[in-house]
N, CA, C and O atoms as a Tinker XYZ file with bonds, in Angstrom:
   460  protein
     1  N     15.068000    7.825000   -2.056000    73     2
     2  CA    15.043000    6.898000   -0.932000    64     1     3
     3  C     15.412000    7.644000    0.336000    63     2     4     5
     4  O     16.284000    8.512000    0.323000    81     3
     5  N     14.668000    7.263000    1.562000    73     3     6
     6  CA    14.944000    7.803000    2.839000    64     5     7
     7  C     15.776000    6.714000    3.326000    63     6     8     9
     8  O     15.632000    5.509000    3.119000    81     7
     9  N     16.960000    7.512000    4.225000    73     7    10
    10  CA    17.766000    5.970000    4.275000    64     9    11
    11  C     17.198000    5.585000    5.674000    63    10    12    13
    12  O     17.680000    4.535000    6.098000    81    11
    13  N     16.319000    6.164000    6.465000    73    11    14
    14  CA    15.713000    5.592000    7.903000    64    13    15
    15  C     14.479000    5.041000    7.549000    63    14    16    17
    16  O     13.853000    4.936000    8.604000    81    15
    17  N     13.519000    4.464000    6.234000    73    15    18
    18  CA    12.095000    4.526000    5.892000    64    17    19
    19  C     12.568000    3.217000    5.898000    63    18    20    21
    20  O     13.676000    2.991000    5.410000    81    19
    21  N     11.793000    2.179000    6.450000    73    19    22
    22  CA    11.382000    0.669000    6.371000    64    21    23
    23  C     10.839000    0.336000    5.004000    63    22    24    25
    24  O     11.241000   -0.680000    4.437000    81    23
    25  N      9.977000    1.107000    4.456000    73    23    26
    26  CA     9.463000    0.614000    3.161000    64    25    27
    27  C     10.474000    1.143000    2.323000    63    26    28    29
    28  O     10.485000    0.487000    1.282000    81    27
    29  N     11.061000    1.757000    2.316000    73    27    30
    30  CA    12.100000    2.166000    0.899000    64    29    31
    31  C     13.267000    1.422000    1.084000    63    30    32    33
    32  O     14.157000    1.497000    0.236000    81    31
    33  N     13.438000    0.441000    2.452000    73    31    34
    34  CA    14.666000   -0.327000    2.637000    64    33    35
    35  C     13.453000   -1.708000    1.940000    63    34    36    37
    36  O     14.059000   -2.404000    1.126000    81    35
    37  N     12.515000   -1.989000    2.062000    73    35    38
    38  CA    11.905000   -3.196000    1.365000    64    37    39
    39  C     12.380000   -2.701000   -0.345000    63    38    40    41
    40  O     12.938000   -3.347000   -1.231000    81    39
    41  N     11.938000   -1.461000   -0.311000    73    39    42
    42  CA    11.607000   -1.333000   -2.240000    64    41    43
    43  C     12.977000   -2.027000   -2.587000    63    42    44    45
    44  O     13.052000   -2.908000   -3.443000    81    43
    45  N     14.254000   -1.486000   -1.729000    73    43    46
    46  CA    15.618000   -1.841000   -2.397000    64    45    47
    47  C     16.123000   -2.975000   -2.193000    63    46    48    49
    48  O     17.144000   -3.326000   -2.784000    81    47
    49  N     15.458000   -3.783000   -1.273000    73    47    50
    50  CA    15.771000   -5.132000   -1.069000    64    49    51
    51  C     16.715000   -5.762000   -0.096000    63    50    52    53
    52  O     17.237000   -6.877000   -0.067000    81    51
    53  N     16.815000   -4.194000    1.092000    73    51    54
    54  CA    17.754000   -4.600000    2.315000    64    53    55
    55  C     16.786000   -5.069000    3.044000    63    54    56    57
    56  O     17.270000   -6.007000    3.678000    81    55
    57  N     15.385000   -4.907000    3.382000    73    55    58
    58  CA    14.535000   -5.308000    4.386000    64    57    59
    59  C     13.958000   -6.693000    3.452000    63    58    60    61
    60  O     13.885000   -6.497000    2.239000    81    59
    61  N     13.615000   -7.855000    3.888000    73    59    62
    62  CA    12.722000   -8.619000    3.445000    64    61    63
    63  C     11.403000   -8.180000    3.076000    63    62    64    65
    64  O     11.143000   -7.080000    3.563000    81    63
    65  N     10.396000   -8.723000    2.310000    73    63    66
    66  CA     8.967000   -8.523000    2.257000    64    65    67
    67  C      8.746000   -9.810000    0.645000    63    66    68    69
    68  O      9.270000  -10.319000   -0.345000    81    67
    69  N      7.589000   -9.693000    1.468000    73    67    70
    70  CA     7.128000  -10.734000    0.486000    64    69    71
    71  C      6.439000  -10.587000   -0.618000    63    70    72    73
    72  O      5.330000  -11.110000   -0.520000    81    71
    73  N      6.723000   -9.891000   -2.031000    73    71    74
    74  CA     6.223000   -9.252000   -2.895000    64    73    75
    75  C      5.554000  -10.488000   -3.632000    63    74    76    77
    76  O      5.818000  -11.681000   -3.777000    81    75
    77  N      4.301000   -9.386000   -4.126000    73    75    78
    78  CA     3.087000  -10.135000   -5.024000    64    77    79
    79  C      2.661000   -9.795000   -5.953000    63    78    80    81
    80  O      1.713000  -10.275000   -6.573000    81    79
    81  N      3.800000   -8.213000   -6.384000    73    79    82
    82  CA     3.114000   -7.214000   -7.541000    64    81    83
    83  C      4.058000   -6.389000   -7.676000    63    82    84    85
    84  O      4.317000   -5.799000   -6.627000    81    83
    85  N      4.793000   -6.057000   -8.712000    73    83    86
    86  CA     5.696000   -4.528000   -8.699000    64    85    87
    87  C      5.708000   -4.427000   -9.992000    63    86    88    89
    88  O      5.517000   -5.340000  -10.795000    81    87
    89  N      6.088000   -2.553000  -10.366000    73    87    90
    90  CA     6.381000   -2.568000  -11.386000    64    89    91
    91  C      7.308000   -1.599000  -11.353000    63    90    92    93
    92  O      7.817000   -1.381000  -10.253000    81    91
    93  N      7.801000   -0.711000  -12.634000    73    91    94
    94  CA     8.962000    0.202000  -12.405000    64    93    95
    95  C      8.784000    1.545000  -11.096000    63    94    96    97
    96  O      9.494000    2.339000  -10.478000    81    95
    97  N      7.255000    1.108000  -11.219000    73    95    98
    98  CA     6.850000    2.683000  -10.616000    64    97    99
    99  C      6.657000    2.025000   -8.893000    63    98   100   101
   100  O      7.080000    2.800000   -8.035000    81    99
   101  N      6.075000    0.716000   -8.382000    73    99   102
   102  CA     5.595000    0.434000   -7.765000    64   101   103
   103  C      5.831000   -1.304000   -7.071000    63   102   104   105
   104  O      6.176000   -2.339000   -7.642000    81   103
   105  N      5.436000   -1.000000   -5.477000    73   103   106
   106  CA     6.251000   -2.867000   -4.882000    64   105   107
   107  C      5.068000   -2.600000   -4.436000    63   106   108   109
   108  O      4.560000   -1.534000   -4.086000    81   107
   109  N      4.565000   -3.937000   -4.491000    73   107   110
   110  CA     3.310000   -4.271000   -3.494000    64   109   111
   111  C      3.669000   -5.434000   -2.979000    63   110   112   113
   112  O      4.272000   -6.351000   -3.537000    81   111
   113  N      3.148000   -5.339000   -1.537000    73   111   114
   114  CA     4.086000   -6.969000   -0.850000    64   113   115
   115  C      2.879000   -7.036000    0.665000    63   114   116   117
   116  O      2.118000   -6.131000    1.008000    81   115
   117  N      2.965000   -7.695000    0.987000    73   115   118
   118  CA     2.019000   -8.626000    2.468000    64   117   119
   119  C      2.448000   -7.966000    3.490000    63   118   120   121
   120  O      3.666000   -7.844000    3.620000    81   119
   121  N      1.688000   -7.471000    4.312000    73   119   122
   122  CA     1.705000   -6.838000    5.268000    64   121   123
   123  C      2.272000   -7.932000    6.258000    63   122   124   125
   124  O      2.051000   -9.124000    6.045000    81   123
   125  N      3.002000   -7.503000    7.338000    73   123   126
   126  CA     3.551000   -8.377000    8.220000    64   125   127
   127  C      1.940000   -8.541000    9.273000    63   126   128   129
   128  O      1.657000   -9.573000    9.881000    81   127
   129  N      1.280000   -7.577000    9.269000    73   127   130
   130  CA     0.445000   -7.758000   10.874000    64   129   131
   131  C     -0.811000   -7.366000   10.144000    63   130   132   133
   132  O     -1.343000   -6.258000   10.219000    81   131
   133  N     -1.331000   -8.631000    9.260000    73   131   134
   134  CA    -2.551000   -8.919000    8.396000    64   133   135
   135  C     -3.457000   -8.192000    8.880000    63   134   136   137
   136  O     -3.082000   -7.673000    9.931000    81   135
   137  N     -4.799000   -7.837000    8.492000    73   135   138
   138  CA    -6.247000   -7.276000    9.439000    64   137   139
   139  C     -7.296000   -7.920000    8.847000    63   138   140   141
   140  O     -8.438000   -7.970000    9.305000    81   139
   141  N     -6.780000   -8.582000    7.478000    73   139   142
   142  CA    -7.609000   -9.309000    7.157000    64   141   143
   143  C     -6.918000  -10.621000    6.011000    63   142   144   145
   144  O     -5.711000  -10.821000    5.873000    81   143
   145  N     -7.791000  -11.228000    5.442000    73   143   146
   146  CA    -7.131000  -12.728000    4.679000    64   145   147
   147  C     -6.356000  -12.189000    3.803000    63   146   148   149
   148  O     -5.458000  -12.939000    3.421000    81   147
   149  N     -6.375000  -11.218000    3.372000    73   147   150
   150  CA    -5.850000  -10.384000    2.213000    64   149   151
   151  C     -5.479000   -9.556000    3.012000    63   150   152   153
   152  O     -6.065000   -9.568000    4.094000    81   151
   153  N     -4.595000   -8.728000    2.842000    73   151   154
   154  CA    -3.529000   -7.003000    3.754000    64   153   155
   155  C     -2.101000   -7.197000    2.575000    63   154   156   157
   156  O     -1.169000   -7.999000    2.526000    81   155
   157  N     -2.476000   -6.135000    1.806000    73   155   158
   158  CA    -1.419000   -6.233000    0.564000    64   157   159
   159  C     -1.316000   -4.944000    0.925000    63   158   160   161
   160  O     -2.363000   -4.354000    1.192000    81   159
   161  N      0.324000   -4.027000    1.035000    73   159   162
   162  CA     0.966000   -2.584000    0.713000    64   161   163
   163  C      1.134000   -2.482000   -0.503000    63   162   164   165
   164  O      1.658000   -3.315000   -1.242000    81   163
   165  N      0.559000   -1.126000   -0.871000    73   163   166
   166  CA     1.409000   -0.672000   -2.469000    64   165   167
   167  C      1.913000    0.884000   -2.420000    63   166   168   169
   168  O      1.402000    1.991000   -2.590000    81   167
   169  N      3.163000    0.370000   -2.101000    73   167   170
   170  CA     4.167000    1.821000   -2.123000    64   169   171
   171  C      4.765000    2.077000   -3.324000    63   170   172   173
   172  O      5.333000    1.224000   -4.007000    81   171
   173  N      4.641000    3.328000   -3.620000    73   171   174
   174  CA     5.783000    4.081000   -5.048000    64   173   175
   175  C      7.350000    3.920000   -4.582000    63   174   176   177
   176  O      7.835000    4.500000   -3.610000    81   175
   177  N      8.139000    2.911000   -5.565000    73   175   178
   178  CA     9.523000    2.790000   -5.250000    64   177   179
   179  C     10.404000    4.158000   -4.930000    63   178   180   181
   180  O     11.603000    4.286000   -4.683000    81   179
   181  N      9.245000    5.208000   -5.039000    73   179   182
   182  CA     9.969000    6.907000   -5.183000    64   181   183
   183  C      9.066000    7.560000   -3.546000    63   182   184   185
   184  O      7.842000    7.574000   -3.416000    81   183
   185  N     10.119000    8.054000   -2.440000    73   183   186
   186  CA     9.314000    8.090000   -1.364000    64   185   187
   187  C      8.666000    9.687000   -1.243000    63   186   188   189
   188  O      9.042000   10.834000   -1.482000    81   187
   189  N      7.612000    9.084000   -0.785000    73   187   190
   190  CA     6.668000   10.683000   -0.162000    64   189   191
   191  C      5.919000   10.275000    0.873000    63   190   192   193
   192  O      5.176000    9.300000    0.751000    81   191
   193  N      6.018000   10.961000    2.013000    73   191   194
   194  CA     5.196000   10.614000    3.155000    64   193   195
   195  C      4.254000   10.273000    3.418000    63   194   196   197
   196  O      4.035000    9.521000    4.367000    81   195
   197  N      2.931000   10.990000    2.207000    73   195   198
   198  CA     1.414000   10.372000    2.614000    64   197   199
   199  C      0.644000   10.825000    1.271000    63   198   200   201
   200  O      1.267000   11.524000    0.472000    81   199
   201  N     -0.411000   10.531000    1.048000    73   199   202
   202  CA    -1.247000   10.475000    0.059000    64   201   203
   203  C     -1.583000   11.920000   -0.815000    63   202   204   205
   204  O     -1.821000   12.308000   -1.959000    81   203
   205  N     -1.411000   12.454000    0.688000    73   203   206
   206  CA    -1.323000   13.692000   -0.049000    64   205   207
   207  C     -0.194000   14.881000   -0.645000    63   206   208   209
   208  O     -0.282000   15.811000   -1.448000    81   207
   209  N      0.782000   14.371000    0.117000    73   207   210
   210  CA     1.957000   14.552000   -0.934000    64   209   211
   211  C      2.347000   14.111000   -1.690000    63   210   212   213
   212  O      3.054000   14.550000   -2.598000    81   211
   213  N      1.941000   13.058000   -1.465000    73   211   214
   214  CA     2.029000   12.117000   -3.664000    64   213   215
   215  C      1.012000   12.945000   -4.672000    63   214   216   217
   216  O      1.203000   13.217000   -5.857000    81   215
   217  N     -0.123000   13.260000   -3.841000    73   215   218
   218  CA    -1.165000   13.507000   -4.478000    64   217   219
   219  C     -0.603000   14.874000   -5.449000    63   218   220   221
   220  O     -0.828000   14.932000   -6.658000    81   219
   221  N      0.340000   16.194000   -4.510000    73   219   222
   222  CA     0.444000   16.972000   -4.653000    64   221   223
   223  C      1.766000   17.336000   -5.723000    63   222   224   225
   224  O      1.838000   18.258000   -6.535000    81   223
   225  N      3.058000   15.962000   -5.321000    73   223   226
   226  CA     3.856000   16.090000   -6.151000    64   225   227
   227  C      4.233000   15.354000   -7.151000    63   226   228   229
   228  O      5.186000   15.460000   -7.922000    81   227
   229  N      2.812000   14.074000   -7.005000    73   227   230
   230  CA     3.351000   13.524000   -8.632000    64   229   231
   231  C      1.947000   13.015000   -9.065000    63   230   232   233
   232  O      2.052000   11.792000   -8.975000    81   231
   233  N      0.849000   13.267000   -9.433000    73   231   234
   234  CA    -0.864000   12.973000   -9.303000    64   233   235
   235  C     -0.811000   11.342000  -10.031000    63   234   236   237
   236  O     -1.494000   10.407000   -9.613000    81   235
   237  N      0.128000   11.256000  -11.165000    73   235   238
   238  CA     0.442000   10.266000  -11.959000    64   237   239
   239  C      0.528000    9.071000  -11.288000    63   238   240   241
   240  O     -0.217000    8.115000  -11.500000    81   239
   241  N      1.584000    9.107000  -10.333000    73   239   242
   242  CA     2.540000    8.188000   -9.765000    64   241   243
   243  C      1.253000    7.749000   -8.477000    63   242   244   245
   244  O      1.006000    6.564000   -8.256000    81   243
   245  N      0.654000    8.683000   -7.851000    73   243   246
   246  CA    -0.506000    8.101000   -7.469000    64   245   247
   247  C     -1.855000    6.969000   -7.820000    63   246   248   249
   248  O     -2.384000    6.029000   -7.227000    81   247
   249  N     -2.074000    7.805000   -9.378000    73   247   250
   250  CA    -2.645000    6.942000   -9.816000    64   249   251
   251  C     -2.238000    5.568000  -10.452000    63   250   252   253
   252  O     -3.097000    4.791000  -10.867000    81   251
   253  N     -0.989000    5.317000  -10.511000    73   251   254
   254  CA    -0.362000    4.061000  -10.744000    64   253   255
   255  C     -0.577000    3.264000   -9.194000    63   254   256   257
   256  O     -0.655000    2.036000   -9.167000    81   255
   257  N     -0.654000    4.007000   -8.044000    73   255   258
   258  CA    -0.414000    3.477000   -6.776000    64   257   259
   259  C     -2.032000    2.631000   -7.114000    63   258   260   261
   260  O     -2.158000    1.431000   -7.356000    81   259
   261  N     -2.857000    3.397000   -7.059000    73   259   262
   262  CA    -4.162000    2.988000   -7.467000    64   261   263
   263  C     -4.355000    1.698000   -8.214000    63   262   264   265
   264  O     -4.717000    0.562000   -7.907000    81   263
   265  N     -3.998000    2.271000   -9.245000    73   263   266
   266  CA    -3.886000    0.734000  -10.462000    64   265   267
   267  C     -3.477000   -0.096000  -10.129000    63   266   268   269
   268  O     -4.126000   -1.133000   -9.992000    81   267
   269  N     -2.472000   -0.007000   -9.913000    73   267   270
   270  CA    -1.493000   -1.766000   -8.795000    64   269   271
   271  C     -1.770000   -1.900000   -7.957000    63   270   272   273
   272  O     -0.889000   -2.521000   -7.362000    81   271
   273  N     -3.518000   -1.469000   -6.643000    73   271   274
   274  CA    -3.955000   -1.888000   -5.822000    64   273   275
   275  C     -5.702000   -2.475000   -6.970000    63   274   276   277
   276  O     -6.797000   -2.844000   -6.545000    81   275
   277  N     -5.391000   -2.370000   -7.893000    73   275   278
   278  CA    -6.433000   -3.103000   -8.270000    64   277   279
   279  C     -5.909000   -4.211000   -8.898000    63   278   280   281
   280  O     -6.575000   -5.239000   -9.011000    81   279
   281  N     -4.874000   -4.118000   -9.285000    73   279   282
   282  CA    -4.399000   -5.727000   -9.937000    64   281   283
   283  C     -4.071000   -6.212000   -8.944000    63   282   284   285
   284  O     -4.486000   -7.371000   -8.946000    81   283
   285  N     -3.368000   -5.919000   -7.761000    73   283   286
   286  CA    -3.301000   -6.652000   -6.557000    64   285   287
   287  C     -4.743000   -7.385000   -6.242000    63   286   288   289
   288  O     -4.710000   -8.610000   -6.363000    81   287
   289  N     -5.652000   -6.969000   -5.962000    73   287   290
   290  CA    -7.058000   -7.858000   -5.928000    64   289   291
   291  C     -7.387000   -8.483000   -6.621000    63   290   292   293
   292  O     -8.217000   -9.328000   -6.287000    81   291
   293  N     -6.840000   -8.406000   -8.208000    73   291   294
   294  CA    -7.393000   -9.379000   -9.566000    64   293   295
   295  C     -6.374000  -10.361000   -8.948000    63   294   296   297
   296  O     -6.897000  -11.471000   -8.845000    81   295
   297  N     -5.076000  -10.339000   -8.493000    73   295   298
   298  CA    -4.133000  -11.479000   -8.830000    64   297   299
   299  C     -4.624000  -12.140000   -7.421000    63   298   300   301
   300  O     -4.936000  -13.314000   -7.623000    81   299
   301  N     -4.798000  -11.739000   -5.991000    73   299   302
   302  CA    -5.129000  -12.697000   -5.223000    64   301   303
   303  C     -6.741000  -13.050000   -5.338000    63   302   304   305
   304  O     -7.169000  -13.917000   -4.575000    81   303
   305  N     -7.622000  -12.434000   -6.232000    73   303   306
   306  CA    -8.641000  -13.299000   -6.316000    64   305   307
   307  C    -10.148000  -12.611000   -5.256000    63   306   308   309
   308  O    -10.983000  -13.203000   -4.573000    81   307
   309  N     -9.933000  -11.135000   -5.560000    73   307   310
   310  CA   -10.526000  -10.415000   -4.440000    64   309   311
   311  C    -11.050000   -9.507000   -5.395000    63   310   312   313
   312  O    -11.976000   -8.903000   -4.854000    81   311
   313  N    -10.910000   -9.183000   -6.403000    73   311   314
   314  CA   -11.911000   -8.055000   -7.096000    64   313   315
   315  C    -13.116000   -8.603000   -7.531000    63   314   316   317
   316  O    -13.610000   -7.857000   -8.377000    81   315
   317  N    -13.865000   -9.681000   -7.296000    73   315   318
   318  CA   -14.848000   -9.562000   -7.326000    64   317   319
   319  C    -16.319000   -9.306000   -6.840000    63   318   320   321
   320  O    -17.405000   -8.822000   -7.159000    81   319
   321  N    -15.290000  -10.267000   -5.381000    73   319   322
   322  CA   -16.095000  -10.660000   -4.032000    64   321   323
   323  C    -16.050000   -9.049000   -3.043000    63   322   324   325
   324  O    -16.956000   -8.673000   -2.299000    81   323
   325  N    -14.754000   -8.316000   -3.308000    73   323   326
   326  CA   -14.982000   -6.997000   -2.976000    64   325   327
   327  C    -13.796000   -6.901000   -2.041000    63   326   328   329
   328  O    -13.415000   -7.934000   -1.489000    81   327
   329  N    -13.135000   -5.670000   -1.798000    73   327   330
   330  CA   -11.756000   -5.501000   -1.290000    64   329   331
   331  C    -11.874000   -3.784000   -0.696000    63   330   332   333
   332  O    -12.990000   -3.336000   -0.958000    81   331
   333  N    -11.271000   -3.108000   -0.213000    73   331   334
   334  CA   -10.986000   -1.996000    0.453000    64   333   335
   335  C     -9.392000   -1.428000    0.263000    63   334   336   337
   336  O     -8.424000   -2.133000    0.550000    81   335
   337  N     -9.272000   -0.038000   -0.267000    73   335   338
   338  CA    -8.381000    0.349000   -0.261000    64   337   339
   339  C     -8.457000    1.628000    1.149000    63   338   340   341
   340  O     -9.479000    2.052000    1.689000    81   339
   341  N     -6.824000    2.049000    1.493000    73   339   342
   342  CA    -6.719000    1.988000    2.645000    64   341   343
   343  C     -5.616000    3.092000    2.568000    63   342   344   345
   344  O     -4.523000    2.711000    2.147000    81   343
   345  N     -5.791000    4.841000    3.033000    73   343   346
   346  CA    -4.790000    4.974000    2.916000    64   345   347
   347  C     -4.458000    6.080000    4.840000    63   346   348   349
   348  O     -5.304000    6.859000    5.280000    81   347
   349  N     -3.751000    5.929000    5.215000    73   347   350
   350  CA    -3.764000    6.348000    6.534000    64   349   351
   351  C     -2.683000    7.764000    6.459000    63   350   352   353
   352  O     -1.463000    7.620000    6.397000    81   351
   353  N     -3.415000    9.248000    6.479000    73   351   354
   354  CA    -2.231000   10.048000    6.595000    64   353   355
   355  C     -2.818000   10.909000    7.966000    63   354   356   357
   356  O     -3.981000   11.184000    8.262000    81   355
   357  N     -1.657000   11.187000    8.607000    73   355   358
   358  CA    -1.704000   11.908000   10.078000    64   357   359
   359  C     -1.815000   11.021000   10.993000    63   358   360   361
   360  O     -1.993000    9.805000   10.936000    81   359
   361  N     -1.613000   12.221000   12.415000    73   359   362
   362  CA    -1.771000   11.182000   13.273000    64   361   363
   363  C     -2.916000   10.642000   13.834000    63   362   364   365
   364  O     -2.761000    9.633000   14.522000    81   363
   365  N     -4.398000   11.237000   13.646000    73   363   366
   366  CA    -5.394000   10.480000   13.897000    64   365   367
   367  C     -5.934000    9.587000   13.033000    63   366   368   369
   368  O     -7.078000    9.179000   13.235000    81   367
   369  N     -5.156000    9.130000   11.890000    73   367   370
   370  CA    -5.279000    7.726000   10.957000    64   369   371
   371  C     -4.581000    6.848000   12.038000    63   370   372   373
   372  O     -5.191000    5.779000   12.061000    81   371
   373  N     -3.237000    6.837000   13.234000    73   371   374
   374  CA    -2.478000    5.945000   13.344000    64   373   375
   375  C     -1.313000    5.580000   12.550000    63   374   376   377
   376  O     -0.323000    4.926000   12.877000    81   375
   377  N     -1.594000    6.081000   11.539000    73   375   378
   378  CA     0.221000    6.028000   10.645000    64   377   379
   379  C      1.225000    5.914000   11.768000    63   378   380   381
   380  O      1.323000    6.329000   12.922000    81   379
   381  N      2.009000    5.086000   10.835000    73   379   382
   382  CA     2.932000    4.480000   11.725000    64   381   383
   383  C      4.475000    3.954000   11.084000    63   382   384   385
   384  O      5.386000    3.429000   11.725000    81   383
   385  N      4.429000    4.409000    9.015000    73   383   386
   386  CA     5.226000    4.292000    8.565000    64   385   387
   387  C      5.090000    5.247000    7.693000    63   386   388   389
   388  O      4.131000    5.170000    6.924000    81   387
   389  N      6.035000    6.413000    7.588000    73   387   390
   390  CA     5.965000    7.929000    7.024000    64   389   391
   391  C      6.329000    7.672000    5.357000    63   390   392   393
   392  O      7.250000    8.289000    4.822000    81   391
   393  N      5.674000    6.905000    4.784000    73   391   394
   394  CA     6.181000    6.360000    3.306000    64   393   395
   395  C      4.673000    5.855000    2.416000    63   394   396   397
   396  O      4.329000    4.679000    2.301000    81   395
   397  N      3.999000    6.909000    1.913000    73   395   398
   398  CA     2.765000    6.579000    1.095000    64   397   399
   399  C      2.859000    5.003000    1.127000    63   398   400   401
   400  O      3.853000    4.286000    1.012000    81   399
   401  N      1.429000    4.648000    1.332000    73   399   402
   402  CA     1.235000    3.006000    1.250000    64   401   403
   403  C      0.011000    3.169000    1.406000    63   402   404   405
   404  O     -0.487000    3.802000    2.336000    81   403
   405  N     -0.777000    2.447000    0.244000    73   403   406
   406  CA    -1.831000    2.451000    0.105000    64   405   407
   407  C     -1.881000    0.455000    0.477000    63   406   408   409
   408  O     -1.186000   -0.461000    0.037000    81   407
   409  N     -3.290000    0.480000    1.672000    73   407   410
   410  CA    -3.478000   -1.046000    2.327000    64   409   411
   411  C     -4.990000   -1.330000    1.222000    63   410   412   413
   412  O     -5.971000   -0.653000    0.915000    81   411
   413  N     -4.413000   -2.901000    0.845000    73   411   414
   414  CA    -5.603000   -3.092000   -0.003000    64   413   415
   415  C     -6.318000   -4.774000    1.278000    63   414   416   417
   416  O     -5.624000   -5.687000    1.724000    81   415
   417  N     -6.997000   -4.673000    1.368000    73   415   418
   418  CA    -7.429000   -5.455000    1.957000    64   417   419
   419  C     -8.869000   -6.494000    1.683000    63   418   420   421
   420  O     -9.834000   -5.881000    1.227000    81   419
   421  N     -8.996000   -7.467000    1.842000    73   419   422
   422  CA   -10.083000   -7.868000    1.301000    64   421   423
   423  C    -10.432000   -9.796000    1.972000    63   422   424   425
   424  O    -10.342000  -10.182000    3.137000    81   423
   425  N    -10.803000  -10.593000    0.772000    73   423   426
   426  CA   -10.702000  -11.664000    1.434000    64   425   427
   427  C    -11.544000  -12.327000    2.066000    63   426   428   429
   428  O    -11.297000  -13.520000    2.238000    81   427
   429  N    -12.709000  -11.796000    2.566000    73   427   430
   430  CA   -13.356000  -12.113000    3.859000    64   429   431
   431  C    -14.644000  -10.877000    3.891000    63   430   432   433
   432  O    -14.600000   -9.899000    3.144000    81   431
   433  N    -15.492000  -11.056000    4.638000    73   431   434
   434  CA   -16.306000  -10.059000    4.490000    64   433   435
   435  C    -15.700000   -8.610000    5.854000    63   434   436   437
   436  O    -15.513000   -8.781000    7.058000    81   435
   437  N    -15.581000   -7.631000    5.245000    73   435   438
   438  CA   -15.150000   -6.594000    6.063000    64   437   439
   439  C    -15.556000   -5.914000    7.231000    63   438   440   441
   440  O    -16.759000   -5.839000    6.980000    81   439
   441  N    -15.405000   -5.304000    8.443000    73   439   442
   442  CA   -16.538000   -4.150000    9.488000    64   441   443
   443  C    -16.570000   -3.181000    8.600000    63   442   444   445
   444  O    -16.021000   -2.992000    7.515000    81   443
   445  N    -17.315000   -2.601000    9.258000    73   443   446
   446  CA   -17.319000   -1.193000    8.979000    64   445   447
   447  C    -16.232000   -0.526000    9.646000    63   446   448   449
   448  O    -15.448000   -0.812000   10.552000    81   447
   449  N    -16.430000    0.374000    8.959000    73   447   450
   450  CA   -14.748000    1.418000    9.542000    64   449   451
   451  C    -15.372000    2.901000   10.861000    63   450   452   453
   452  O    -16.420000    3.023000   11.495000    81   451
   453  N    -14.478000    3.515000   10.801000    73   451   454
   454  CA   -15.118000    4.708000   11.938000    64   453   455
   455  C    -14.947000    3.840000   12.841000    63   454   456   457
   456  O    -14.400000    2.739000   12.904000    81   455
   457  N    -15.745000    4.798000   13.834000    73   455   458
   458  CA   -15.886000    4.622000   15.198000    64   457   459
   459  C    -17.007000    3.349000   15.479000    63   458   460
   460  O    -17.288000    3.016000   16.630000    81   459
């Protein structure tokens, strides 16, 4: 745990969030500032800055991040109709919380992304 990371103060339960999915490895909870009908986070209760340092120091724990952004869409009712996973590292993603979080989003029909 980072003791200045917003999401690792959610995982432990000093920050509020509104969880919809966790497991030993993983909290998935509602984004405060939606982008779409669906905006679900799924962070590893274990912190690493971005996708690719999860990628690099635990490949596993990633792919659990994965898995619990697909049951996140089975449980709100979005894996069929179609959903977007979402992961923002650096600063020309806009990251804006230094704590792997993969955004699953869905709900609604989507834009296109890019420019």
């Amino acid at each position: 745990m980072s003791a200045d990371c917003l999401f690792c103060k959610i995982v432990a339960g000093e920050v509020p969030g509104t969880v919809v999915h966790q497991t030993d490895t993983v909290v998935a909870f509602r984004d405060i500032s939606p982008q779409s009908r669906v905006h679900v986070l799924v962070v590893p209760r274990e912190h690493h800055e971005d996708a690719a340092a999860l990628a690099a120091a635990d490949p596993k724990l990633l792919a659990e991040v994965l898995a619990a952004g697909a049951e996140v869409a089975r449980v709100e009712g979005i894996d069929e109709s179609g959903y977007r996973f979402v992961f923002n590292t650096g600063d020309d993603a806009c990251r804006t919380v230094f704590h792997v979080h993969l955004h699953v989003l869905g709900g609604e029909q989507l834009a296109g992304f890019g420019r």
